[in-house]
VEXNUGU-912526 format. One record per residue: residue number from 1; residue in one letter; x negated, y, z of N, C-alpha, C, O in turn. Coordinates in steps of 0.1 Angstrom, whole numbers. Each point is the difference from the previous one (the first is absolute). Last residue first. Layout:
BEGIN
   resi   resn     n.u     n.v     n.w    ca.u    ca.v    ca.w     c.u     c.v     c.w     o.u     o.v     o.w
    NUM      a       X       Y       Z       X       Y       Z       X       Y       Z       X       Y       Z
...
% end
This chain:
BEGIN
   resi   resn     n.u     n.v     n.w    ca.u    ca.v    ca.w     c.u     c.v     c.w     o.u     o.v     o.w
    318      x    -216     244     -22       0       9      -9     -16       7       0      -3       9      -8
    317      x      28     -46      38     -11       0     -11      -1       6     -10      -4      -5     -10
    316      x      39       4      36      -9      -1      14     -13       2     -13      -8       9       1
    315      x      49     -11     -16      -6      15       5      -9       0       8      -5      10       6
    314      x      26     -48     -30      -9       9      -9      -2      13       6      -5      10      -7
    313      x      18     -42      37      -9      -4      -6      -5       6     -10     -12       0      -3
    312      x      50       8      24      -2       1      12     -17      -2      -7      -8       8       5
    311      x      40     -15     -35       1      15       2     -15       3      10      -9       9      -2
    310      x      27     -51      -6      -2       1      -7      -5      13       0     -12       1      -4
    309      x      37     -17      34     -12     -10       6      -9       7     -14     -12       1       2
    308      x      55      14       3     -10       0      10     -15      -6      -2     -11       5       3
    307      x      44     -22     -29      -1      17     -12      -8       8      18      -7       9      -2
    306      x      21     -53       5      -8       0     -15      -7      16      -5      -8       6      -7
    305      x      43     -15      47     -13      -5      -1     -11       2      -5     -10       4       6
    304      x      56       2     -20      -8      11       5     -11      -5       6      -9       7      -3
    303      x      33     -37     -15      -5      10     -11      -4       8       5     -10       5      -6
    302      x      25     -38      32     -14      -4      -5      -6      12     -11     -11       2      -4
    301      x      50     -12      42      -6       9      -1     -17      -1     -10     -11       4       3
    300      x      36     -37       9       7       5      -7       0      16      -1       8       6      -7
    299      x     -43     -53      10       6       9      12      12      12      -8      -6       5     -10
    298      x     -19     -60      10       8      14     -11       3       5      15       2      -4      12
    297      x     -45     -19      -9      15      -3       3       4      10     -11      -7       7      -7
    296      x     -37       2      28       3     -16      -2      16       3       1       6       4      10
    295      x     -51      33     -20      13      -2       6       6     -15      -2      -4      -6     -10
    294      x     -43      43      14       6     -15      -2      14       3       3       4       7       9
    293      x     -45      32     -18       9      -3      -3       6     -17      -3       1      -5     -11
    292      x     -45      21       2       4      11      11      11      -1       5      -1       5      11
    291      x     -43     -32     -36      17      -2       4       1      12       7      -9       3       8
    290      x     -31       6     -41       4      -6      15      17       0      -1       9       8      -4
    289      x     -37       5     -35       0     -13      -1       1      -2      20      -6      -9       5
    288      x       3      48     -30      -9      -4       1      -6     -14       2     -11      -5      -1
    287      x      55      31      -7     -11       2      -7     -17      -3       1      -8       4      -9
    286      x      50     -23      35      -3       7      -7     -10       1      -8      -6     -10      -3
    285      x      50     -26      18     -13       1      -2      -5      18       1      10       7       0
    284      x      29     -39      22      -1      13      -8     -17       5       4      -6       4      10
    283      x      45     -55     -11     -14      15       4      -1       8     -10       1       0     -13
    282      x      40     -37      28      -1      11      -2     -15       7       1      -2       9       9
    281      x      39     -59     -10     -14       5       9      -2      14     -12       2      -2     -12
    280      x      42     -37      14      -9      11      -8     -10      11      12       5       7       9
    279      x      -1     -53       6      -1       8     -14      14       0       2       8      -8       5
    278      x     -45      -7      35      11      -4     -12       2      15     -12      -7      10      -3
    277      x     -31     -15      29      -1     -10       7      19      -7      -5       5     -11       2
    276      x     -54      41     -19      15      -3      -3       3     -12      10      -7     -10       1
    275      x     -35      34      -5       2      -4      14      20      -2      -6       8       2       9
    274      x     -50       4     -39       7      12       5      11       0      12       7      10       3
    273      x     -32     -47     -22      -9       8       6       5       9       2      -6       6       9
    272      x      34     -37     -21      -4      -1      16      -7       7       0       1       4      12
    271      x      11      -3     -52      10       4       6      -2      -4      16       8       4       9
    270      x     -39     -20     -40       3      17      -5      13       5       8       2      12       0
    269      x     -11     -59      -5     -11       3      10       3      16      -1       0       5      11
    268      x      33     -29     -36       2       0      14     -12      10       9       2       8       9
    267      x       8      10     -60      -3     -13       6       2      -2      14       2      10       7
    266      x      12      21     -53      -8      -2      15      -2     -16       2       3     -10      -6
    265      x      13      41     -39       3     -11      11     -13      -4       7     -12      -3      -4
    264      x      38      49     -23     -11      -2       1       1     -14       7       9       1       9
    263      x      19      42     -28       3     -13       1     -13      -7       5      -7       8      -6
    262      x      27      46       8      -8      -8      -7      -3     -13       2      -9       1       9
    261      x      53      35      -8     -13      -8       4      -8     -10      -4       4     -10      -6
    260      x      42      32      -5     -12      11      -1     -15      -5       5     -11       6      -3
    259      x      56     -38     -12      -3       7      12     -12       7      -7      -6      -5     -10
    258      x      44     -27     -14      -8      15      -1      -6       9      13       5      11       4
    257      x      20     -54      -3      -3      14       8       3      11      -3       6      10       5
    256      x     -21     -57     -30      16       4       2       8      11       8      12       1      -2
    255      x     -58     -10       1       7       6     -11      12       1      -1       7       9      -4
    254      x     -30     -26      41      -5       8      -3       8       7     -14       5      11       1
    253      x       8     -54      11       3       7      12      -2      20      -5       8       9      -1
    252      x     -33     -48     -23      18       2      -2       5      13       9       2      11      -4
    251      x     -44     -23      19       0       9     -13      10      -1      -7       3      11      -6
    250      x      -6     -39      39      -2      15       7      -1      11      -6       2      11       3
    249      x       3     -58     -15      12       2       4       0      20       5       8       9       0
    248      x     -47     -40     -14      12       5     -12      14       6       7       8       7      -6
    247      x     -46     -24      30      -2      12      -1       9       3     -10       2      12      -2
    246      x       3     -48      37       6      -3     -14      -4      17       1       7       7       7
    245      x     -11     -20      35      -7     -12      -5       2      -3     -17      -2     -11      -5
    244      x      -6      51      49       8      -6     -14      -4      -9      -6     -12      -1      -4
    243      x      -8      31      41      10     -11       3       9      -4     -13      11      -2       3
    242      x     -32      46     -16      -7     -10      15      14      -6      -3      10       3      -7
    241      x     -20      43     -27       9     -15       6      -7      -9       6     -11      -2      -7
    240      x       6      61       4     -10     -12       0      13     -14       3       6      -1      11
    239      x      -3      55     -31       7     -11       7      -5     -15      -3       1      -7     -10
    238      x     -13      60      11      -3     -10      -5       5     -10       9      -2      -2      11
    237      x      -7      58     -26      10      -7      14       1     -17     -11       3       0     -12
    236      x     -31      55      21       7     -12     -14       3     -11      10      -5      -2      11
    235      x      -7      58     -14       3     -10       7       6     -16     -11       7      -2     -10
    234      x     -16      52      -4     -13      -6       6       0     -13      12      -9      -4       7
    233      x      49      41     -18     -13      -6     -12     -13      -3      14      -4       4      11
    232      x      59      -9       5     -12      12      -3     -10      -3      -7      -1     -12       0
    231      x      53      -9      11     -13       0       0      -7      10      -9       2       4     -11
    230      x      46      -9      12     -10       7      11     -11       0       3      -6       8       8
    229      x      36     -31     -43       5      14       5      -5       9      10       3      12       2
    228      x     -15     -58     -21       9       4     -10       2      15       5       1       8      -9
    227      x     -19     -35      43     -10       3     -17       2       4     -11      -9       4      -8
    226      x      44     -17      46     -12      10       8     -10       4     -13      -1      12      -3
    225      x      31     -46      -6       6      12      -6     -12      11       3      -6       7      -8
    224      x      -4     -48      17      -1       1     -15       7      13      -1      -3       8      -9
    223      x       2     -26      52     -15       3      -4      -1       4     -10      -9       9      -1
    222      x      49     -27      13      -5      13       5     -11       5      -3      -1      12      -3
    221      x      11     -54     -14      10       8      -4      -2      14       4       1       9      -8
    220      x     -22     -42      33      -7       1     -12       7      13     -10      -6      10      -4
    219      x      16     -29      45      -6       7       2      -4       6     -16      -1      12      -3
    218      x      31     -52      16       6      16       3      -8      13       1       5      11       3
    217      x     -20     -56     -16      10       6     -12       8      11       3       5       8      -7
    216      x     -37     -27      38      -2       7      -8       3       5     -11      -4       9      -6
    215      x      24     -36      47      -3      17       0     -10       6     -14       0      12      -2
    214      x      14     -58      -2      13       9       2      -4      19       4       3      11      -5
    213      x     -34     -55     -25      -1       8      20      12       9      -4       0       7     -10
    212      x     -17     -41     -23      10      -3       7       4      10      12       8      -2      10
    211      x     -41      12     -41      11       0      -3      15      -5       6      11       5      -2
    210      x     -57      21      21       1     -11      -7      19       1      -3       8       7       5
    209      x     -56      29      10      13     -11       1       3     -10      -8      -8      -4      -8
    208      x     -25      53      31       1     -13      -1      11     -11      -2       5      -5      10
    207      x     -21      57     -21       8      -6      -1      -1     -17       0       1      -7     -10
    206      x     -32      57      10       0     -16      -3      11      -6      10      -3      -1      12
    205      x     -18      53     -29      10      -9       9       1     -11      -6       0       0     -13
    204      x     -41      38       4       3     -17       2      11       1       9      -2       1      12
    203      x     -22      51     -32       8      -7       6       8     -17       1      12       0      -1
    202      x     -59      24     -22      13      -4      -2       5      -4      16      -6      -8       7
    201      x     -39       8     -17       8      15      -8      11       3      -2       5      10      -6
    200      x     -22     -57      -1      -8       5      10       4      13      -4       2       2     -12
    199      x      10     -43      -9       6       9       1      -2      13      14       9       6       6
    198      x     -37     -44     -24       7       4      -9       9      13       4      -3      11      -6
    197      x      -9     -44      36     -12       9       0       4      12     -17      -2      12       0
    196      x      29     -53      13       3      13       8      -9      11       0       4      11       2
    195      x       6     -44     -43      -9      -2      11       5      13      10       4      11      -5
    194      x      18     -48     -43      -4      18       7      -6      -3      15       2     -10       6
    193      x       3     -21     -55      -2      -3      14      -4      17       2      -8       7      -6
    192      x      37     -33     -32     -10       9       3      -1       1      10      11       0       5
    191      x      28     -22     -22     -12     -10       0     -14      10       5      -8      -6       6
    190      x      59      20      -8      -8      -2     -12     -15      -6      -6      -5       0     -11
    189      x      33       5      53       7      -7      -8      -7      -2     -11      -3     -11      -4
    188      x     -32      25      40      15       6      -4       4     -13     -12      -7      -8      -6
    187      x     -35       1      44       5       1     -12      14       9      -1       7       1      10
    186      x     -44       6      31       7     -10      -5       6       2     -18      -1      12      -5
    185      x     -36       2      49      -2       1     -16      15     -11      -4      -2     -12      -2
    184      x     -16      39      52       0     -12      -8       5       6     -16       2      12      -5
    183      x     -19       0      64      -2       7     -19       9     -14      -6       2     -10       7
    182      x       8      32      46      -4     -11     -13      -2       2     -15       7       5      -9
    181      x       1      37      47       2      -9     -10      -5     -12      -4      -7       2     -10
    180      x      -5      33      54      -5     -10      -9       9      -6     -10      -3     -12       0
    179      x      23      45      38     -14     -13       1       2       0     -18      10       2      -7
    178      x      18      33      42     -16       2     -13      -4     -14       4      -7      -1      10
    177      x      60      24       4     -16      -8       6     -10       5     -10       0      11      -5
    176      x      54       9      24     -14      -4     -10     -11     -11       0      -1      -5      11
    175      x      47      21      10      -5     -13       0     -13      -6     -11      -4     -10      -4
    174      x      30      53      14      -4      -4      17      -9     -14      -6     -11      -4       5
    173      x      43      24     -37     -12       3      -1     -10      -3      13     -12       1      -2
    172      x      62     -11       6     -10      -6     -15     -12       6      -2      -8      -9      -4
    171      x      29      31      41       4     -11       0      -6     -12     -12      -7      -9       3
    170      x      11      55     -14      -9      -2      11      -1     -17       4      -8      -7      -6
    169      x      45      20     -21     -16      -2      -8      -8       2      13      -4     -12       3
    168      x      44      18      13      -3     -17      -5      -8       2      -7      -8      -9       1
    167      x      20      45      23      -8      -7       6      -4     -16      -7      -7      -9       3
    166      x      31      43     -28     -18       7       8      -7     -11       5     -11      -5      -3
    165      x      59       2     -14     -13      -9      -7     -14       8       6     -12      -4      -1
    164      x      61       8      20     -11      -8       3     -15      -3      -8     -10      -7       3
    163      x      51      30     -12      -2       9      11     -14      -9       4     -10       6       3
    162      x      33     -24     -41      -5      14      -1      -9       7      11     -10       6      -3
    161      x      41     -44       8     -11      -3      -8     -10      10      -5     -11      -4      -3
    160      x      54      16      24     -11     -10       9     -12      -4      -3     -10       1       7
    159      x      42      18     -34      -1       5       7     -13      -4       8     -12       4      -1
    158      x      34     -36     -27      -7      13      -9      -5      12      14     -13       0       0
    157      x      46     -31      17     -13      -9      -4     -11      11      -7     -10       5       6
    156      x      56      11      -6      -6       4      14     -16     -10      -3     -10       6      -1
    155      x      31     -11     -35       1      13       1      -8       3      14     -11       6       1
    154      x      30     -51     -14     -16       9      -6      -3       9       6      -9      -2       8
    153      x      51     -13       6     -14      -6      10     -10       7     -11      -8       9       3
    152      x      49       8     -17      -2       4      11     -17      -7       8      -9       6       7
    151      x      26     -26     -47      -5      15      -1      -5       8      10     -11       5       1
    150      x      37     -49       9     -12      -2      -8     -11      14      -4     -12       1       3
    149      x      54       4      13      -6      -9       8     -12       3      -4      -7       9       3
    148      x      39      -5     -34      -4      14       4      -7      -5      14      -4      11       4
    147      x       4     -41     -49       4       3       9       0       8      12     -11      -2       5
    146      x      -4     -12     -51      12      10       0       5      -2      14      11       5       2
    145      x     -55     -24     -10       5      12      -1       5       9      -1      -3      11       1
    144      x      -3     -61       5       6       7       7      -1      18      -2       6       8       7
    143      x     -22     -43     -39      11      -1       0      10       9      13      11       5      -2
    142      x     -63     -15      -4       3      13      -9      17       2       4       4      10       5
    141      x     -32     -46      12       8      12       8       3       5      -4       9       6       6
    140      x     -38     -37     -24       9      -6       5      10      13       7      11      -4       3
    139      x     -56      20     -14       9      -4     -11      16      -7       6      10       7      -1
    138      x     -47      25      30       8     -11      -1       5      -1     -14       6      10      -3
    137      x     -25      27      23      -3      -5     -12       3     -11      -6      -2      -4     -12
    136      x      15      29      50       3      11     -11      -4     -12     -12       7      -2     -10
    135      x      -9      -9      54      15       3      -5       0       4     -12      10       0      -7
    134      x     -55      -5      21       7     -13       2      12      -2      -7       2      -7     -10
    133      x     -26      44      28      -5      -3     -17       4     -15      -4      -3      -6     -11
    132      x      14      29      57      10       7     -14     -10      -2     -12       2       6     -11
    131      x      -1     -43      49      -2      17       2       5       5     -15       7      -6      -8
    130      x      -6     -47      37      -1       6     -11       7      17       3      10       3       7
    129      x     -23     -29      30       1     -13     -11      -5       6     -12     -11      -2      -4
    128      x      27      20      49     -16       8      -8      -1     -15     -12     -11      -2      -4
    127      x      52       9      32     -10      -6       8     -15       0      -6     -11      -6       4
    126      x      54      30     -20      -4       4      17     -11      -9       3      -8       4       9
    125      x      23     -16     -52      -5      15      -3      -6       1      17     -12       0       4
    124      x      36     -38     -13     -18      -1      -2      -3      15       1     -11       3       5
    123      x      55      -5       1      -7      -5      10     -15      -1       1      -8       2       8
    122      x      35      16     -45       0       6      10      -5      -8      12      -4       8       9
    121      x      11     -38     -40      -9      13      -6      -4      11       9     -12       2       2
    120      x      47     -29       3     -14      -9       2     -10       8      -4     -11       1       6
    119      x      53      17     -10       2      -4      14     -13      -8       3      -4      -2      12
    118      x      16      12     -58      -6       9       9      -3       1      11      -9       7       4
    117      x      28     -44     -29     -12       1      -3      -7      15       8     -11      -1       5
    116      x      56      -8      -1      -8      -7      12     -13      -2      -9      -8      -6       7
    115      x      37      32     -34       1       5      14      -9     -10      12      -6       5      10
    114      x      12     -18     -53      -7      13      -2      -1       6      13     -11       5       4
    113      x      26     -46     -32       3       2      13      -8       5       8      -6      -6       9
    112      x       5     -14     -54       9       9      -1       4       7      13       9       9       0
    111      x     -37     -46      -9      17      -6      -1       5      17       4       9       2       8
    110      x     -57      -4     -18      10      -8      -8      12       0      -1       6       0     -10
    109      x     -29      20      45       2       8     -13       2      -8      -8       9       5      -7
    108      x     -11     -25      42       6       4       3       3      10      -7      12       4       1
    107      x     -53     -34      -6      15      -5      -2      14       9       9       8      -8       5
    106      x     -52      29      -5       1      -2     -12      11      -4      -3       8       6      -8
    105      x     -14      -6      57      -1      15     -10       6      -5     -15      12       0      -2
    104      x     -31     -35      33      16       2      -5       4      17      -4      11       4      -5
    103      x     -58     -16       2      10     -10      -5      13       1      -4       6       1     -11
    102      x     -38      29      39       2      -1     -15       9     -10      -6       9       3      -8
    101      x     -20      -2      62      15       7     -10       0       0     -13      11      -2      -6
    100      x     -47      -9      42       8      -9     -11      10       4      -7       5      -5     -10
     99      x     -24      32      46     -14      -1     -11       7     -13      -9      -4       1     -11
     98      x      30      16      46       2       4      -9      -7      -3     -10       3       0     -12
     97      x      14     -31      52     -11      10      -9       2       4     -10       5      -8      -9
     96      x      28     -18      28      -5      11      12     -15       9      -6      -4      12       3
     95      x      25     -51     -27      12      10       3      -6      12       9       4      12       0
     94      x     -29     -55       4      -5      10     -21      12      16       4      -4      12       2
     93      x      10     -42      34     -18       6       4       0       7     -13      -3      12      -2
     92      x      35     -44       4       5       7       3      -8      10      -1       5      10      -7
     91      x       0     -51     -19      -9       8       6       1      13       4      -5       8      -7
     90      x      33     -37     -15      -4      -8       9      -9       4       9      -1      -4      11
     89      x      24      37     -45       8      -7      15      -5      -9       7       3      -1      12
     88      x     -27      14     -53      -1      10      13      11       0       9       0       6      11
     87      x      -2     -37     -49     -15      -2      10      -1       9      10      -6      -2      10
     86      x      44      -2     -36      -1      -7       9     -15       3       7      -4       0      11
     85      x      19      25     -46       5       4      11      -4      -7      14      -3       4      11
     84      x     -13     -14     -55      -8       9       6       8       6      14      -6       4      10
     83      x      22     -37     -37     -11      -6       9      -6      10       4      -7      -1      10
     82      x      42      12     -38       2     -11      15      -3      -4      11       5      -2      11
     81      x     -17      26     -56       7      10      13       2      -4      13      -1       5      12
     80      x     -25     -13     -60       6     -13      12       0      10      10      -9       2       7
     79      x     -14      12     -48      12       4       6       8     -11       6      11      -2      -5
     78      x     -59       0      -9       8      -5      -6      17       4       3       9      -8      -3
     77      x     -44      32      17      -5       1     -12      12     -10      -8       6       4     -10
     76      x      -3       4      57       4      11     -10      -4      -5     -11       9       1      -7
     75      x     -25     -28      35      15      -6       2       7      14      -9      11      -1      -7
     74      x     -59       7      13       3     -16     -12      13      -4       0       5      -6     -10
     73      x     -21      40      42      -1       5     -11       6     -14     -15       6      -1     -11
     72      x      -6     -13      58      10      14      -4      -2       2     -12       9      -3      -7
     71      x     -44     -25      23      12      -6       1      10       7     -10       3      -2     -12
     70      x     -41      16      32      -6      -6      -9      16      -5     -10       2       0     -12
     69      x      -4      22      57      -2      13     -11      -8      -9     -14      -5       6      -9
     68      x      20     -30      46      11       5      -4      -4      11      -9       8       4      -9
     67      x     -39     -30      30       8     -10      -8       8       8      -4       2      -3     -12
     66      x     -31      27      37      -1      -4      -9       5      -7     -11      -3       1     -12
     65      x      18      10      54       1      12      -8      -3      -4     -12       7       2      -9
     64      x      -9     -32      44       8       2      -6       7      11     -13       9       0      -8
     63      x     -51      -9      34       1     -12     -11      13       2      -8       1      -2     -12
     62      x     -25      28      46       1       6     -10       8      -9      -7       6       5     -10
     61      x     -25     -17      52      15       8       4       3       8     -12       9       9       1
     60      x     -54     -36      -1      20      -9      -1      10      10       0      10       0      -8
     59      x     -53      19     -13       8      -4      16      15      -9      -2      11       0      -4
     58      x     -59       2     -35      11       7       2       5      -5      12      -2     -12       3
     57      x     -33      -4     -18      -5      10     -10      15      10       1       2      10      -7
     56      x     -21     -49      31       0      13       8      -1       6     -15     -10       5      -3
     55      x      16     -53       0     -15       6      -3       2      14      10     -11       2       5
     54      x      49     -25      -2     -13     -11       6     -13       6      -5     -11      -3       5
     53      x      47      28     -22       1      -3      13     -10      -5       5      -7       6       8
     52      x      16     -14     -52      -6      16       3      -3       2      13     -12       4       3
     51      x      32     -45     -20     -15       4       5      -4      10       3      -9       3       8
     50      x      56      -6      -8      -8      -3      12     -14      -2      -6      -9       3       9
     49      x      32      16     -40       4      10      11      -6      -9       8     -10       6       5
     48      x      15     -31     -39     -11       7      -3       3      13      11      -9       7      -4
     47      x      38     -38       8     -13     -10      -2      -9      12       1      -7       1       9
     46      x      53      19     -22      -4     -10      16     -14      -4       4      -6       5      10
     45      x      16       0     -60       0      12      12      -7       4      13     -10       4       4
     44      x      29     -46     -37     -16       4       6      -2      13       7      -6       0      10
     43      x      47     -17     -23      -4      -9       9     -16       2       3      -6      -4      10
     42      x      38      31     -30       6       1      12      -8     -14       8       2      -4      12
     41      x     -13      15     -58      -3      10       9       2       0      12      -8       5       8
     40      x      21     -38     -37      -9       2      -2      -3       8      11      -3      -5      10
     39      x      47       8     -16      -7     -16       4     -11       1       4      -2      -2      12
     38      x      34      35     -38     -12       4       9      -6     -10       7      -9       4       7
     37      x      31       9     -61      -3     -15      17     -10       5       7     -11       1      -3
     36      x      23      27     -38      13       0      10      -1     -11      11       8      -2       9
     35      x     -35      14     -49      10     -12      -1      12      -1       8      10      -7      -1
     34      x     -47      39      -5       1      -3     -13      14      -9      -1       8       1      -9
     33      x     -30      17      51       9      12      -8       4      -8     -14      11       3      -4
     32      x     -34     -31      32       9       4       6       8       7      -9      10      -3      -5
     31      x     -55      -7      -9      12     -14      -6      12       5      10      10      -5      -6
     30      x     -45      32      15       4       0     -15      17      -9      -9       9       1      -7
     29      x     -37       1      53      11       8       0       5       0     -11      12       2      -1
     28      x     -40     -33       4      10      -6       7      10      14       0      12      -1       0
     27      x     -58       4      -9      11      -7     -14      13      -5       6       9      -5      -7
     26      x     -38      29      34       5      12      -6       5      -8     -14       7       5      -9
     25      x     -33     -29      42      13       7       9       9       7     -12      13      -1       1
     24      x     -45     -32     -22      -4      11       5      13       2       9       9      -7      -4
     23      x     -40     -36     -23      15       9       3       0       8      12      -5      -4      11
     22      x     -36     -18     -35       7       7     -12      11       4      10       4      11      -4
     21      x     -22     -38      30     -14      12      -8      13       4      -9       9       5       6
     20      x      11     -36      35      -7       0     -16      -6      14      -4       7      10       3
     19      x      14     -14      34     -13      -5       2      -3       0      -8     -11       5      -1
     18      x      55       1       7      -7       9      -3     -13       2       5      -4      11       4
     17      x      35     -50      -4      -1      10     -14      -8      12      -2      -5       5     -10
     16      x      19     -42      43     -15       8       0      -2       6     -13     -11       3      -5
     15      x      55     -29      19     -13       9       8      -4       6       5       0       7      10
     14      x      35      -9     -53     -12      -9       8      -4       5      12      -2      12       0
     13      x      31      12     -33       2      -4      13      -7      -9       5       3      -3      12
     12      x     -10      15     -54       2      11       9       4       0      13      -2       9       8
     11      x      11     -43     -39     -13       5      -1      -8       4      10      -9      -6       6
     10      x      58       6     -19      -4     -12       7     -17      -4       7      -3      -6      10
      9      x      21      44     -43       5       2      20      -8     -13       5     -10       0       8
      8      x      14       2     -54     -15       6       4       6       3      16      -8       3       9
      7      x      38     -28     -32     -11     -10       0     -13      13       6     -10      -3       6
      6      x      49      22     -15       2     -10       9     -12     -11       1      -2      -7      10
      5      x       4      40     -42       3       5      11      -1     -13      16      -6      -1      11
      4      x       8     -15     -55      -8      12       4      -6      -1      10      -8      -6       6
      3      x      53      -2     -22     -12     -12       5     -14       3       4      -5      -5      10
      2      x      35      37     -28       0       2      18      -9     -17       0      -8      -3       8
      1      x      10      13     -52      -8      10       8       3      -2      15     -10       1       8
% end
């Protein structure tokens, strides 16, 4: 097996490996967490951060952020403490932002060292990184809540978070629109083709994603409880797969979930006409069939979102 291994790195390191049609950014992460060689990654990365660059699809003065928020998460997954330390000693600029701290957050609750996980925590907290639906729902964090620190930041966080939601649903609702939905007709797992016109009378959230996308594995999960415990009758929420080059994988994904949503595969031209420009991409159809509602990104404020943006639409149309 590590012959393997070794013979698929060799591969993997060509080039122009990733010219080839069939190999993706996201098999290279695969083969990282699987095997523990970050070679692969550490050599295309780079490459793929500067076309980005030469196309303007991202600022040089971002490049580094990016390499490291691609990086980190893969040096936790395989717990190489080493290298995760090292990358943010070489890089002094990561140590000074808080918006990178998840990383060594996580490996600092590993090694049991509870106290400078809060020290990072509490910094993202002052610099608006992460708010009290953050602290509270974090999985990876459950561990610090015998800590009276820790209690203490909810608690006051809870506070704050409270005092503010007037203006943060205002804030989320400020951003209505009304255009036009794209019609389309795609198939479900089970080969039957469903149409948007179909569900006319109905509240449409459409969930744009894919399997390899990191923010949608963190979106999705939320989405499913949000449907499980707070969604309202008459809304239905459909998770369209784009950018996938293996639809088996999405429907593994999907079941092995048990997620509450509904599975459906898109296509590229279907995801430009709703103007997706990455994923997980967010609309909120109505009952008539107009977008009212876009969001692009995980936002961690997404359950109440859901439950705004939802409310805001079966009372407007009563």
């Amino acid at each position: 097996m590590n012959g393997d291994y070794e013979a698929a790195e060799r591969y993997l390191m060509i080039p122009d490996a990733l010219d080839r049609p069939w190999l993706e950014y996201a098999t290279l992460v695969r083969f990282a967490e699987k095997t523990g060689r970050l070679a692969p990654v550490k050599k295309h990365l780079p490459l793929l951060i500067s076309n980005a660059i030469a196309s303007g699809d991202i600022a040089p003065v971002d490049s580094l952020i990016i390499y490291a928020s691609n990086l980190a998460p893969l040096l936790l997954k395989i717990e190489d403490w080493k290298a995760l330390e090292t990358l943010y000693r070489d890089h002094p600029e990561l140590a000074t932002d808080p918006t990178t701290y998840r990383p060594l957050v996580s490996m600092l609750i590993k090694q049991d060292d509870l106290t400078a996980a809060i020290d990072l925590i509490e910094e993202m907290y002052r610099h608006g990184v992460v708010n009290y639906r953050t602290l509270d729902s974090t999985h990876e964090w459950l561990p610090l809540a015998r800590n009276q620190r820790w209690v203490r930041l909810l608690y006051e966080a809870k506070l704050k978070w409270d005092n503010e939601e007037p203006a943060r649903k205002a804030r989320v609702l400020s951003k209505v629109m009304r255009k036009r939905a794209p019609e389309w007709e795609l198939p479900n797992p089970e080969g039957s083709m469903v149409k948007l016109t179909d569900l006319r009378g109905k509240i449409v959230i459409l969930d744009f994603w894919a399997t390899w996308c990191g923010p949608c594995r963190r979106l999705m999960p939320v989405l499913n409880q949000w449907m499980q415990k707070q969604m309202p009758e008459g809304v239905v929420v459909i998770s369209i797969n784009v950018w996938e080059t293996d639809t088996d994988k999405a429907l593994a994904y999907f079941q092995e979930s048990n997620f509450a949503m509904k599975l459906l595969y898109g296509y590229d031209k279907l995801a430009t006409a709703y103007g997706v420009e990455g994923i997980p991409h967010l609309a909120v159809i109505d009952r008539e069939g107009f977008i009212r509602f876009e969001e692009n990104g995980f936002d961690d404020n997404l359950a109440d979102n859901l439950t705004y943006w939802t409310q805001f639409l079966l009372e407007q149309e009563k």
